[in-house]
N, C-alpha and C positions, 0 to 999 in steps of 0.2 A: 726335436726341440732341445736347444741347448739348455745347459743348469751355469746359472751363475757359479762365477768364484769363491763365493762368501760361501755356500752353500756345500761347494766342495770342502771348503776350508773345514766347516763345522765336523763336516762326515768325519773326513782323517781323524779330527782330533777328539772323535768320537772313540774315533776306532784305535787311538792311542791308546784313551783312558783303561779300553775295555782289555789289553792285551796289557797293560802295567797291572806287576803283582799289588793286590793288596796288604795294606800293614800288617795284617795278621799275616803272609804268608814272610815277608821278610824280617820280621822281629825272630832274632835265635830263642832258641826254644827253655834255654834257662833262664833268660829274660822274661821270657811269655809266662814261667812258671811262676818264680816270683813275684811278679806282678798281679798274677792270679790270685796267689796267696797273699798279697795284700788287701786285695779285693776284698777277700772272703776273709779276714782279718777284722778288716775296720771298712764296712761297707760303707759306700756314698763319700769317703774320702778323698777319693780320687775321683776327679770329673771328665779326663780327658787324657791320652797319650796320644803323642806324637811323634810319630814314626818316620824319618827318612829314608833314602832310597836304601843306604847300607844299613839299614837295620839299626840306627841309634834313635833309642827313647829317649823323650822328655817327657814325665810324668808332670802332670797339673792338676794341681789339691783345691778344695772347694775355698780355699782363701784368696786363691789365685797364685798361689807358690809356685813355680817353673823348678823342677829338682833332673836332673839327670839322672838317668839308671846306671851310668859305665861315663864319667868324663873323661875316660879316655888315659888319665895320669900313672905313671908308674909311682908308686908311695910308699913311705919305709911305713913300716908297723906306727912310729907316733905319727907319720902324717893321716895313715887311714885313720887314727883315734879322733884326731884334731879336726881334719877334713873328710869324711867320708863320700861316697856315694851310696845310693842307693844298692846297688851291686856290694860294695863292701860292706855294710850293715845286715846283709845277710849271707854272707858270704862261710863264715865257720858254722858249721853246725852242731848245735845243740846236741847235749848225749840225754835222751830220757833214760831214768834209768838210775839203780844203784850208781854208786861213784866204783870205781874197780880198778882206776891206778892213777898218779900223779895225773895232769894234763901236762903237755908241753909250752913252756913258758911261750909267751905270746896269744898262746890260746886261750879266750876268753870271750865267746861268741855272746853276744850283747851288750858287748861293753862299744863297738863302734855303735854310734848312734848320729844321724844324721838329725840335728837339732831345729830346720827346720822344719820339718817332719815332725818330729814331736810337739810344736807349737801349733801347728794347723789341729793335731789333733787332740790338744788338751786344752789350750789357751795360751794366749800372748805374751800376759806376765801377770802378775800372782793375784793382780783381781778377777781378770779374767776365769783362769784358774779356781777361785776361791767360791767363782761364781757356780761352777760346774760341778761342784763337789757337793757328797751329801754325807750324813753318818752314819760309818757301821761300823757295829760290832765286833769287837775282836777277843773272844778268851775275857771277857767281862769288865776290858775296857771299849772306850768308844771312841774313834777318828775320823778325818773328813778322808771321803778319797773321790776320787773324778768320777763323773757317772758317764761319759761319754765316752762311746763304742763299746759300752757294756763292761767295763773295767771294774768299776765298784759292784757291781750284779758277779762278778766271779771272784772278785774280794769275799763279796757273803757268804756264795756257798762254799769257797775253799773252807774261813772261817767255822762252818758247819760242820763238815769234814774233820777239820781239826776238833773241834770239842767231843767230837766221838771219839773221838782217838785221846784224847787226856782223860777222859773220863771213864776209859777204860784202863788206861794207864796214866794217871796221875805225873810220875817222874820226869815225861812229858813238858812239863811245863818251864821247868828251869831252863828250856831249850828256845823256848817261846815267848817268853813273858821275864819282865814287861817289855812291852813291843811300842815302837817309834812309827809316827806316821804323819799323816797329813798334809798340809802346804806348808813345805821348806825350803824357797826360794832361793836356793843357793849355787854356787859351783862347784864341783868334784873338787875334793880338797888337792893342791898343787897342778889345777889346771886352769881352764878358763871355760871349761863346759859346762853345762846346767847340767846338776842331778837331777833321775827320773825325779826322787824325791818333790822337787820343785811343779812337779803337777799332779802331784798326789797320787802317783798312778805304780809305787812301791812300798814296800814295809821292810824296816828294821827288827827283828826278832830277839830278842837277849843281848842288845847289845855290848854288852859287859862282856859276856861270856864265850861271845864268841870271836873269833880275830880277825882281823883285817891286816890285806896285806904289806900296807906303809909300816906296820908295828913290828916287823919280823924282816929278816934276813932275805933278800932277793933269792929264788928258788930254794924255799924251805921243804922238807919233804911234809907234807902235811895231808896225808895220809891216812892215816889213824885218826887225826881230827875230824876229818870231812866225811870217812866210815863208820867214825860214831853220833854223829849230825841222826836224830831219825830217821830213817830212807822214808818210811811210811809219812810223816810229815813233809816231805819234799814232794813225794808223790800227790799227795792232797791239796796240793798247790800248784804242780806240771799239771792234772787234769783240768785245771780250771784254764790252762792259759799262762802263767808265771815260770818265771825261769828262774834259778839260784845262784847263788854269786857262789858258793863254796864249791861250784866245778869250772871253776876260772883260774888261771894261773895266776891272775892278782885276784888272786882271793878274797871273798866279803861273806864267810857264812851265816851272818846275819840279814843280810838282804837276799828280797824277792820285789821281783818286778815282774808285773805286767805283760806280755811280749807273744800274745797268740799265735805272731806270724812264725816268728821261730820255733814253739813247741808244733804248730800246723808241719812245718818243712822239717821237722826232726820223724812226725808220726810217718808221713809220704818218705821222708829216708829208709826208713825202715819197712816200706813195703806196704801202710796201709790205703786202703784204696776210700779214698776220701775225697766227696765231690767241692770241688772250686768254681766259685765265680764265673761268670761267661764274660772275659773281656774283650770283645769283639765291639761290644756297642763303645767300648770307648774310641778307640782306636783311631787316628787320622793321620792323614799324608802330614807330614811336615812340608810348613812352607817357604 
């Protein structure tokens, strides 16, 4: 009995399907990590990767944002500022940890920020935003900050953290207080990028007291400044998830921002064996 052509037809391209690697096996593997670590960062964000034959993602956010993980571009230092990818916003890593010598100018891992990214997961624009926000406590003032993907939940207890810690040292505070926060709809001064600020999902600490790097000399040794910052205060803020701007070569020791995924891939830097998201179910052929 012969078999139709159609029939053959299906088999082959059965048996193509079945002999073509899957997404998971062609995506490189510090893509796959990353993207794990986003996973397990800010769950339910990502709904979807799309994977081609050579191994290039397109990550897709519950907004329906299409973002690249690597486009591909070679990029001077202000272009990754200005334009990142995904691959370049987590690209330097974070030092947990006492501060223990200058950084090297340009280094300042969280300062690339891929801003649509940041809008899928805080809000659109400042109502949005204002919408998602609740208040808490800080050192015995109160502000709004995002409650989405658990950001204000590690605001609190960093906050808790902290009062144990002034409360047994007092001196504490002038390091701290009064502190800047809430929805400040604004752009990084001399750029055109939204500050974390603008979705509540940072804090300014002592503003006054502490410097910022537009105020100062391009590669000042500052040193001494960033050593006498509390470590112990920094610390109570890495374990929740937040990162510092006073271990940036443009400097901000006033600010902490939010950034799980980076303190996640700085802990995995250094050896700790911490379980990640299983991104297989998102995973798709690109088509």
């Amino acid at each position: 009995m012969s078999i139709r052509l159609p029939r053959i037809l299906c088999l082959c391209a059965l048996l193509v399907s079945l002999a073509a690697p899957a997404p998971a096996q062609t995506l490189a593997p510090g893509a796959r990590r990353d993207l794990a670590v986003l996973a397990t960062a800010y769950p339910g964000l990502m709904t979807a990767i799309e994977v081609n034959a050579a191994g290039q993602a397109v990550v897709i956010l519950a907004d329906g944002t299409r973002l690249p993980y690597d486009d591909g571009r070679s990029k001077s230092p202000e272009e990754r500022l200005n334009a990142p990818d995904i691959k370049d916003m987590l690209a330097q890593p974070y030092p947990l940890g006492p501060v223990t010598a200058e950084p090297a100018l340009g280094f300042s891992p969280g300062r690339c920020r891929v801003e649509p990214f940041f809008l899928a997961l805080y809000g659109h624009d400042k109502a949005a935003v204002t919408a998602n926000c609740r208040p808490v406590s800080f050192l015995g003032q109160t502000m709004a900050f995002n409650t989405r993907f658990g950001a204000a939940d590690a605001f609190g207890r960093a906050e808790k953290s902290l009062a144990r810690l002034v409360a047994a040292d007092p001196s504490l505070r002038r390091y701290l207080l009064p502190a800047s926060g809430g929805v400040v709809w604004r752009v990084i001064a001399g750029t055109h990028r939204l500050s974390v600020h603008s979705f509540a999902a940072a804090v300014d600490v002592s503003p006054k007291g502490n410097p910022y790097w537009r105020n100062l000399p391009r590669g000042t040794n500052l040193l001494p400044t960033r050593q006498a910052f509390p470590a112990a205060a920094v610390a109570a803020f890495e374990a929740e998830g937040f990162i510092w701007g006073g271990k940036w070569s443009e400097f901000d020791l006033m600010h902490f921002e939010y950034r799980p995924e980076l303190v996640l891939l700085a802990r995995l830097g250094r050896g700790e064996n911490l379980p990640l998201a299983d991104i297989g179910g998102l995973l798709r052929v690109a088509r």
